[in-house]
Backbone as ProteinMPNN parsed JSONL, in Angstrom:
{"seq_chain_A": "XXXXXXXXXXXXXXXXXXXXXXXXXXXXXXXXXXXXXXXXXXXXXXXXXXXXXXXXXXXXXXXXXXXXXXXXXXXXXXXXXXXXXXXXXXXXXXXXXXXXXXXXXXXXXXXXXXXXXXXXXXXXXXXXXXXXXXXXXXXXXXXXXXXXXX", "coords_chain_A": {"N_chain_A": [[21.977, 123.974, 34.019], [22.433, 123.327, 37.358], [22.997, 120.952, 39.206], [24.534, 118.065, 38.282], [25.764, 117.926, 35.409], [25.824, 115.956, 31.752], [27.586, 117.323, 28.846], [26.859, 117.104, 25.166], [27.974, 117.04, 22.027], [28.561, 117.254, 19.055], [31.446, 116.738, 17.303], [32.444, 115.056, 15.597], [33.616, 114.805, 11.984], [32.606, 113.47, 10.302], [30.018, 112.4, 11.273], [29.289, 115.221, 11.904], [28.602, 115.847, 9.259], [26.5, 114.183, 8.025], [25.079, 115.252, 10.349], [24.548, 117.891, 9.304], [23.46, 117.531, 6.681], [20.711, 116.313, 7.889], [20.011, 119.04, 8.616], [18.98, 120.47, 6.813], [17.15, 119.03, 5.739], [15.784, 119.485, 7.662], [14.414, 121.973, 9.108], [14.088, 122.729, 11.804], [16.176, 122.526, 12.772], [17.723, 119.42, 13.081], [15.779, 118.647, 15.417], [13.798, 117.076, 16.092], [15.139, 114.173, 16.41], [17.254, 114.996, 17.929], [15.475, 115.012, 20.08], [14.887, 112.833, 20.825], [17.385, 111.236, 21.039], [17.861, 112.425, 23.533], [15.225, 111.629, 24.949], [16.807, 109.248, 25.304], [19.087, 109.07, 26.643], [18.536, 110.175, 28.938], [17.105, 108.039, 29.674], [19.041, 105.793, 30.094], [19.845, 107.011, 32.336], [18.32, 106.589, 34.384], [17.842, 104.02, 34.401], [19.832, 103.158, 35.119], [19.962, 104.194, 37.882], [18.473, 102.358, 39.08], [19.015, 99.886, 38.212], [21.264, 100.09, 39.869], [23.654, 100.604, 38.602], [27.114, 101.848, 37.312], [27.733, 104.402, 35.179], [29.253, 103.274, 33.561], [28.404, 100.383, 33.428], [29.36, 99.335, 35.314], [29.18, 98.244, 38.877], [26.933, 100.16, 41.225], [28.554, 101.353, 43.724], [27.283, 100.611, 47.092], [25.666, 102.84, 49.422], [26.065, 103.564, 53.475], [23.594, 104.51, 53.9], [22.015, 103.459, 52.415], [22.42, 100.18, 52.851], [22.053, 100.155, 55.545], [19.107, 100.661, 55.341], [18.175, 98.653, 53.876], [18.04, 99.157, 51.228], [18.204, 101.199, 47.938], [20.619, 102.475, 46.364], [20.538, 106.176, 46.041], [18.273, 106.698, 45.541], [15.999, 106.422, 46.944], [13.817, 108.395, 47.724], [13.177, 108.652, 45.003], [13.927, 111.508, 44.171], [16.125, 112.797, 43.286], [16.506, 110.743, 40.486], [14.255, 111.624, 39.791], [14.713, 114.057, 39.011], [16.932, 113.733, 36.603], [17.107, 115.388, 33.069], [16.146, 116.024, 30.177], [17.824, 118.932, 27.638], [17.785, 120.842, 24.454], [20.753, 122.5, 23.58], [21.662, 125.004, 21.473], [22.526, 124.421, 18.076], [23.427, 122.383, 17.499], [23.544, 120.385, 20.004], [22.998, 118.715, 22.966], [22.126, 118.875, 26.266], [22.511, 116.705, 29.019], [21.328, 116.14, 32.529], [21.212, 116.975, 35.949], [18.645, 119.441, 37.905], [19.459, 119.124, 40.12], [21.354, 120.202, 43.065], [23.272, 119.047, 44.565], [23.478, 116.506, 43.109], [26.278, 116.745, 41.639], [28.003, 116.43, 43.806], [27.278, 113.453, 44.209], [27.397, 112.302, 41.533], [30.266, 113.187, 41.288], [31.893, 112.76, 43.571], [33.475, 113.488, 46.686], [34.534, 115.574, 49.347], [32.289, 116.483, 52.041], [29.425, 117.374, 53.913], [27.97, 118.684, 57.502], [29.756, 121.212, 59.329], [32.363, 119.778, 61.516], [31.073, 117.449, 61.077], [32.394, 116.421, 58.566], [33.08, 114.568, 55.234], [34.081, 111.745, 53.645], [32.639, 111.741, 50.401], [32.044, 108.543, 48.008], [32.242, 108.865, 44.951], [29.697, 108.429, 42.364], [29.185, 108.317, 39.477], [26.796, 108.398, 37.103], [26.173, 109.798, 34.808], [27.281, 109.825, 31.465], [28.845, 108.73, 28.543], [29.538, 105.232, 26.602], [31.052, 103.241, 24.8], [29.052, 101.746, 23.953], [27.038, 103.224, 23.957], [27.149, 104.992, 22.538], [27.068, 103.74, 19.691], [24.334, 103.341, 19.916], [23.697, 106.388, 19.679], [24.431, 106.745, 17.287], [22.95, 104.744, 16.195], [20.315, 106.21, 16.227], [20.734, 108.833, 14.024], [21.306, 107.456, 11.935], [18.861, 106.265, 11.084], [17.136, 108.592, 11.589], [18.718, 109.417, 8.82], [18.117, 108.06, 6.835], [15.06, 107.945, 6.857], [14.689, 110.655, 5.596], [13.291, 112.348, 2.764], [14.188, 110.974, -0.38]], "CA_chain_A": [[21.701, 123.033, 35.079], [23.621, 123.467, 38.755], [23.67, 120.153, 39.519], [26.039, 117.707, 37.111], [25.19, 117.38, 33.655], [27.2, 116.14, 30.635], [27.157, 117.721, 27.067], [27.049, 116.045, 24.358], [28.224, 117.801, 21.155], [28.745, 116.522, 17.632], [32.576, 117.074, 16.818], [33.401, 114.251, 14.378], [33.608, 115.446, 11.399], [31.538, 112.064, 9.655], [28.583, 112.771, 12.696], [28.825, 116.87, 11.662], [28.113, 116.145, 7.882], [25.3, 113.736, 8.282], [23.538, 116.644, 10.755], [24.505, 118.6, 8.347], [21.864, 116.7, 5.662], [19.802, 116.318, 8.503], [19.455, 120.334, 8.824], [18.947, 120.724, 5.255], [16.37, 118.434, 5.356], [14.706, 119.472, 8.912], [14.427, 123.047, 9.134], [14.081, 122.786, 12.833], [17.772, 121.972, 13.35], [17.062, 118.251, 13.463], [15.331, 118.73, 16.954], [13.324, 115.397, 16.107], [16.196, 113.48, 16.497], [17.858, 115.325, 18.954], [14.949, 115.188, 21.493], [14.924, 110.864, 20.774], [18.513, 110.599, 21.674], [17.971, 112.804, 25.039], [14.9, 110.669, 26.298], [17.252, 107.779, 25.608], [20.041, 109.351, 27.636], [18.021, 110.112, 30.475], [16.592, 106.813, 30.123], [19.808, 105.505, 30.562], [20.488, 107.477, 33.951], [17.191, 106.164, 34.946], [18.077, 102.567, 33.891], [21.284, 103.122, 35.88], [19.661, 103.827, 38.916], [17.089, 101.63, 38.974], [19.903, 99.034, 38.441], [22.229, 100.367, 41.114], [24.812, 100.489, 38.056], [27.572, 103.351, 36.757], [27.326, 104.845, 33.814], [30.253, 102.011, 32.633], [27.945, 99.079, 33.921], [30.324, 98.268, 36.74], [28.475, 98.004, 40.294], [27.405, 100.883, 41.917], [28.631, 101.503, 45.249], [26.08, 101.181, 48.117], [26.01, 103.903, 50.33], [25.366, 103.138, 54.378], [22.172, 104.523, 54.198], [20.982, 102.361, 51.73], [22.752, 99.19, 53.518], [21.317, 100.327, 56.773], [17.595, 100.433, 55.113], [18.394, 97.439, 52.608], [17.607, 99.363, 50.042], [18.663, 101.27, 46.74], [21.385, 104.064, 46.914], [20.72, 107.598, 45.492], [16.843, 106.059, 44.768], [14.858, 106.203, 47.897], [12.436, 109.006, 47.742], [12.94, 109.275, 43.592], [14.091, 113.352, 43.782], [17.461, 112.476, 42.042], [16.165, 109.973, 39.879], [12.971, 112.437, 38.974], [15.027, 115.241, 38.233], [17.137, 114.204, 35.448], [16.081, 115.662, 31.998], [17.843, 116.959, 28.955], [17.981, 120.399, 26.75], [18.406, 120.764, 23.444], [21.531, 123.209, 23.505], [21.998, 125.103, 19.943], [21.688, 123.909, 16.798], [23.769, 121.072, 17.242], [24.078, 119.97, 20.755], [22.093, 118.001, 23.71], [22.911, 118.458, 27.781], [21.892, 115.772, 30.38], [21.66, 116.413, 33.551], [20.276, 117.18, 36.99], [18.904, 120.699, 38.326], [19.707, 119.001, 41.945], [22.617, 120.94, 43.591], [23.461, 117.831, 45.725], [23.705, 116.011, 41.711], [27.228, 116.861, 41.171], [28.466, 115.466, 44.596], [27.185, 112.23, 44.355], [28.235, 112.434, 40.566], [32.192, 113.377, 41.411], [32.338, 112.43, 45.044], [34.083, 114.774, 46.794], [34.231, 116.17, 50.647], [30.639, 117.238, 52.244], [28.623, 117.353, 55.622], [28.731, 119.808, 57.841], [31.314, 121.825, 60.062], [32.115, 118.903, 62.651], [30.992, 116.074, 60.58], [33.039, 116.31, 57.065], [33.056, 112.696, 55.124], [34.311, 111.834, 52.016], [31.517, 110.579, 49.454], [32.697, 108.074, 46.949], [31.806, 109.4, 43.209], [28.73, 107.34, 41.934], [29.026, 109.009, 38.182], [25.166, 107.362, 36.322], [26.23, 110.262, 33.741], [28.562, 109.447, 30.774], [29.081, 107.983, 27.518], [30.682, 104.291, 26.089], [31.058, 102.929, 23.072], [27.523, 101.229, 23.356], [26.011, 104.275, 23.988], [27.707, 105.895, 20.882], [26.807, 102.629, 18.369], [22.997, 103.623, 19.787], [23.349, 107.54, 19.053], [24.773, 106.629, 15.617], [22.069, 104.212, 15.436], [19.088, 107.396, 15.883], [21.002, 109.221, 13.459], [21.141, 106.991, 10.782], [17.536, 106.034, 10.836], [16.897, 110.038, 10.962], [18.589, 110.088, 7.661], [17.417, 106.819, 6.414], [13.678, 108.638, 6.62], [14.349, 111.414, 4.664], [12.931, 111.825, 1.23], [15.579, 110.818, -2.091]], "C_chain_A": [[22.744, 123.226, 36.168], [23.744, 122.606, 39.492], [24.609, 119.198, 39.409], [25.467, 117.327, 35.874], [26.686, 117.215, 32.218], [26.91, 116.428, 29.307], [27.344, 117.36, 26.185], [26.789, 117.269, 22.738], [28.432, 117.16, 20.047], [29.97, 117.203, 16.585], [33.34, 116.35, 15.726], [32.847, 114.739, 13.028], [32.004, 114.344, 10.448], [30.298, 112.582, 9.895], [28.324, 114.336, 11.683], [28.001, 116.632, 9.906], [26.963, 115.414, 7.83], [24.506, 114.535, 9.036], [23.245, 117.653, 9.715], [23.13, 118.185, 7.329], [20.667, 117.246, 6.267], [18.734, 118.114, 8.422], [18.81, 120.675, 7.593], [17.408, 120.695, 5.471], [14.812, 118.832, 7.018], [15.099, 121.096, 9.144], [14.5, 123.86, 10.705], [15.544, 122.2, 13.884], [17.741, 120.364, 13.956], [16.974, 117.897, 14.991], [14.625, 117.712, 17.384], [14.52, 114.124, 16.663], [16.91, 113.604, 17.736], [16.873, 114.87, 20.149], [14.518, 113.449, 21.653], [16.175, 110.872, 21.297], [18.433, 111.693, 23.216], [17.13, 112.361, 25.819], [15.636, 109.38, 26.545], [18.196, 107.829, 26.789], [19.409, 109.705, 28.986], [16.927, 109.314, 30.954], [18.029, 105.637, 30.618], [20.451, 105.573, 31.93], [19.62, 106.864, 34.811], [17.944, 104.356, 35.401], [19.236, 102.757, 35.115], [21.124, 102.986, 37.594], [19.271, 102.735, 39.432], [17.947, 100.059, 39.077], [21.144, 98.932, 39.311], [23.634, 100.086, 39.523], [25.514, 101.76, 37.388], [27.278, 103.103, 35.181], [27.525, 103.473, 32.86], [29.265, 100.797, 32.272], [28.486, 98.299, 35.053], [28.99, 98.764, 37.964], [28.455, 99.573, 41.295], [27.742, 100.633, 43.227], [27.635, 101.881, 46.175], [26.679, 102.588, 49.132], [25.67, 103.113, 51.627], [24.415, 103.507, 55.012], [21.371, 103.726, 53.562], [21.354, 100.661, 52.082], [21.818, 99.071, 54.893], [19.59, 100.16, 56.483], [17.392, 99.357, 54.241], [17.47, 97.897, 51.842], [18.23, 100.268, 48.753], [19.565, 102.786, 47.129], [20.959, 105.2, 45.864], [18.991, 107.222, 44.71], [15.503, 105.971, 45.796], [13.85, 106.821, 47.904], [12.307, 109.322, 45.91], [13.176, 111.132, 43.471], [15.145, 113.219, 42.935], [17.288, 112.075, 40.819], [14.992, 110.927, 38.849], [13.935, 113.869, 38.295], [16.17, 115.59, 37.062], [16.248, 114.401, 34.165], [17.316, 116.01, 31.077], [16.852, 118.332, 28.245], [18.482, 120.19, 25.637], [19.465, 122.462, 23.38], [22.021, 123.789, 22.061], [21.647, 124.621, 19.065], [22.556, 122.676, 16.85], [23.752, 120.106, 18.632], [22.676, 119.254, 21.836], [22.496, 118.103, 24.959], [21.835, 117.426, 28.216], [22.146, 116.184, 31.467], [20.646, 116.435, 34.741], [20.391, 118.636, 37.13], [19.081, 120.52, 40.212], [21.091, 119.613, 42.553], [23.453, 119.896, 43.857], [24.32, 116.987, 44.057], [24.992, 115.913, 41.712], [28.207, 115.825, 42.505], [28.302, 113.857, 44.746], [27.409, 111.838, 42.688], [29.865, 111.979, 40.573], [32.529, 112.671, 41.971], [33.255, 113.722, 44.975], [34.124, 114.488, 49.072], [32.861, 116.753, 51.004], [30.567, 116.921, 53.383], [28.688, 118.996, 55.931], [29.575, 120.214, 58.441], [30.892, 120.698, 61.302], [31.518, 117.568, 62.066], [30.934, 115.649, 58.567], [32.39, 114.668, 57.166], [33.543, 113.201, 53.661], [33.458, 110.783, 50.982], [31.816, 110.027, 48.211], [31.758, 108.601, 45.567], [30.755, 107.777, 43.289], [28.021, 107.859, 40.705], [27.403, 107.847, 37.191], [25.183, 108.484, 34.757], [27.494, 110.066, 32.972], [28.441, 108.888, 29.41], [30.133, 106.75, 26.941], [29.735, 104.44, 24.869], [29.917, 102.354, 22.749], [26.958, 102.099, 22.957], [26.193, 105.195, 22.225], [27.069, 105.243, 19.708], [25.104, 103.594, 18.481], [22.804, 104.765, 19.117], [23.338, 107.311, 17.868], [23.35, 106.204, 14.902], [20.763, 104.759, 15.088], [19.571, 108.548, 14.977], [20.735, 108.499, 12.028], [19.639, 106.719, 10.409], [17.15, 107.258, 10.517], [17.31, 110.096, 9.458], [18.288, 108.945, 7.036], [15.95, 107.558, 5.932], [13.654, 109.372, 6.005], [14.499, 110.929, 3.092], [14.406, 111.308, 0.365], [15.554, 112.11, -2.455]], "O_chain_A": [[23.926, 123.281, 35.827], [24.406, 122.818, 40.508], [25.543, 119.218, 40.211], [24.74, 116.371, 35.603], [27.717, 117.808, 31.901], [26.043, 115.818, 28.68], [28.543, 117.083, 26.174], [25.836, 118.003, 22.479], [28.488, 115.972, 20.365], [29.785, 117.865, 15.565], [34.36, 116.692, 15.128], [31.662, 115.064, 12.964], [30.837, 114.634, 10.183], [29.572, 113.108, 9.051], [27.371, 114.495, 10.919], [26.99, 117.233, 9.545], [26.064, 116.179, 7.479], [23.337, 114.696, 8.686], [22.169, 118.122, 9.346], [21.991, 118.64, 7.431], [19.872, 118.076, 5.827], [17.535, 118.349, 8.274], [17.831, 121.403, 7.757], [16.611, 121.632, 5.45], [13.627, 118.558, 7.206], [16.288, 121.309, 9.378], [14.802, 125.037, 10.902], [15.768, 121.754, 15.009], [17.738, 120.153, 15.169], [17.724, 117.173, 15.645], [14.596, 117.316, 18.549], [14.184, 113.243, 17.454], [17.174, 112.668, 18.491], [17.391, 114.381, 21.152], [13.872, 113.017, 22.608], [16.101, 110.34, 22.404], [19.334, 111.392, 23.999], [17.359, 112.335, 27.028], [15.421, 108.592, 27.465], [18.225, 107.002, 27.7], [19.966, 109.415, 30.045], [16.154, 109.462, 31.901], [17.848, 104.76, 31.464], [21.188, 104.781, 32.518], [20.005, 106.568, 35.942], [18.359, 103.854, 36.446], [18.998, 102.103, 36.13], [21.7, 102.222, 38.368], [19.912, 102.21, 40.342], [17.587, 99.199, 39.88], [21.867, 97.943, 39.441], [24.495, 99.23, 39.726], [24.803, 102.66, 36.939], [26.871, 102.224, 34.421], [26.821, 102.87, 32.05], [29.235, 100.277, 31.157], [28.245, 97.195, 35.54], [28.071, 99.55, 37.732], [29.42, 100.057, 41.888], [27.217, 99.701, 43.837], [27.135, 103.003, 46.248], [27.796, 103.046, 49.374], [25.066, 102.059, 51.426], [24.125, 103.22, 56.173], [20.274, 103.32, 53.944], [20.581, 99.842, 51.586], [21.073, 98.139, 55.198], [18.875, 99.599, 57.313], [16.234, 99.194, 53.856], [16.36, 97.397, 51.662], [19.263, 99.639, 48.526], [19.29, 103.749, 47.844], [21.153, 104.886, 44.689], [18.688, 107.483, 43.546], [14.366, 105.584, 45.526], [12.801, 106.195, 48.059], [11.458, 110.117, 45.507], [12.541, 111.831, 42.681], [14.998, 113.574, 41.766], [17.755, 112.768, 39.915], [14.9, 110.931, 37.622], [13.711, 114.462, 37.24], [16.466, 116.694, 36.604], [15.128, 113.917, 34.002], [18.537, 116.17, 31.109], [15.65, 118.582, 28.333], [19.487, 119.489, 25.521], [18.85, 123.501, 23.139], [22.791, 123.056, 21.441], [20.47, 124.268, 18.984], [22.224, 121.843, 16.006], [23.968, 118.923, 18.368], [21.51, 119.316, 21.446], [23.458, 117.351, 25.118], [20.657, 117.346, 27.867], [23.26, 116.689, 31.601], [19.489, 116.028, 34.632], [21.399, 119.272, 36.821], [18.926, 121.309, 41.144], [22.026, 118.971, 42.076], [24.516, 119.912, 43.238], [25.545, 116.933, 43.948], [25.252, 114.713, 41.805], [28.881, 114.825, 42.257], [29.122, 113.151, 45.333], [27.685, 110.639, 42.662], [30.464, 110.996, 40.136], [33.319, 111.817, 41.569], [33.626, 114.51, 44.105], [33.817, 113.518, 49.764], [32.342, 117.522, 50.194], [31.43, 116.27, 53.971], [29.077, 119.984, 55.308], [30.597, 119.565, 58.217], [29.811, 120.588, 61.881], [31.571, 116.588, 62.81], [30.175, 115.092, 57.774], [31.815, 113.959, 57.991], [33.499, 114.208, 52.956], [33.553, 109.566, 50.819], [31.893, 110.798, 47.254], [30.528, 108.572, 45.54], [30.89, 106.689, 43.848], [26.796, 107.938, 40.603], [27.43, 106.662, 36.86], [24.482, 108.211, 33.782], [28.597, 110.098, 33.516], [27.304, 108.417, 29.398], [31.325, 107.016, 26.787], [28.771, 104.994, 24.342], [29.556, 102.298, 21.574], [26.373, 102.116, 21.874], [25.536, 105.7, 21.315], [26.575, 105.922, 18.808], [24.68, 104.304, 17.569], [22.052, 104.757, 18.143], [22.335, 107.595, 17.214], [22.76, 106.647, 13.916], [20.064, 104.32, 14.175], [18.782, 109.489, 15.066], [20.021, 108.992, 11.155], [19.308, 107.042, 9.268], [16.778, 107.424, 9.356], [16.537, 110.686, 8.703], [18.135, 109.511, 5.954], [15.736, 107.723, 4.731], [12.602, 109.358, 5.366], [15.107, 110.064, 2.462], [15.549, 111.429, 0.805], [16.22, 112.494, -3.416]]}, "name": "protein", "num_of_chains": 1, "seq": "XXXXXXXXXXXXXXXXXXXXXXXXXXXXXXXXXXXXXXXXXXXXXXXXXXXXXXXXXXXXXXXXXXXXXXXXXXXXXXXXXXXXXXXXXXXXXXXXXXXXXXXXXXXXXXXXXXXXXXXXXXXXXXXXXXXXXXXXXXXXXXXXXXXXXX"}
């Protein structure tokens, strides 16, 4: 993806041995599972917009184009909004992200425009992980191995 996406890997050791099962038991590198926790995550980015809120839940920052049209920042024609998605990366892993170029700047923030009318665009990160988000992954994991046979 070349616009900002974040990867989401399965390094605790607890998490690794429960996929572990999982693989055993799903021959398809538990890709069931995996592809439930990536519409959740890019139902989350959705959700985020849609609520003008960061990843955290704090408030996003309007922009003054969306002040000037009283309306939603980084949400007006839906191209941002439509083009996150996720990938299942390997046998263990999941990216989120956008393939919007633009994505990463209004992600970071940073410097942009063009020559003769720089600006500096405050970061408005909608990708990320807390500790809710984590309880939830846990919580499509455990049900995954909850379902398999005895």
């Amino acid at each position: 993806m070349s616009g900002a996406a974040v990867r989401f890997g399965f390094s605790d050791a607890r998490i690794r041995q429960h996929l572990a099962m999982l693989a055993i038991a799903d021959t398809e590198g538990f890709e069931g599972v995996r592809r439930e926790i990536g519409e959740y995550l890019v139902g989350e980015v959705q959700d985020c917009l849609d609520g003008q809120k960061l990843f955290d839940g704090s408030a996003m920052p309007q922009s003054a184009a969306a002040i000037a049209r009283t309306g939603k920042t980084l949400i007006e024609k839906h191209h941002l909004y439509d083009s996150y998605v996720y990938q299942l990366v390997g046998a263990d892993g999941i990216e989120v992200g956008s393939n919007r170029v633009y994505a990463a700047i209004y992600h970071f923030g940073g410097e942009t425009g063009r020559s003769g009318a720089r600006f500096t665009m405050q970061a408005r990160p909608v990708l990320g992980i807390t500790e809710r988000h984590e309880r939830r992954l846990g919580d499509f994991l455990i049900a995954e191995i909850q379902r398999l046979p005895a």
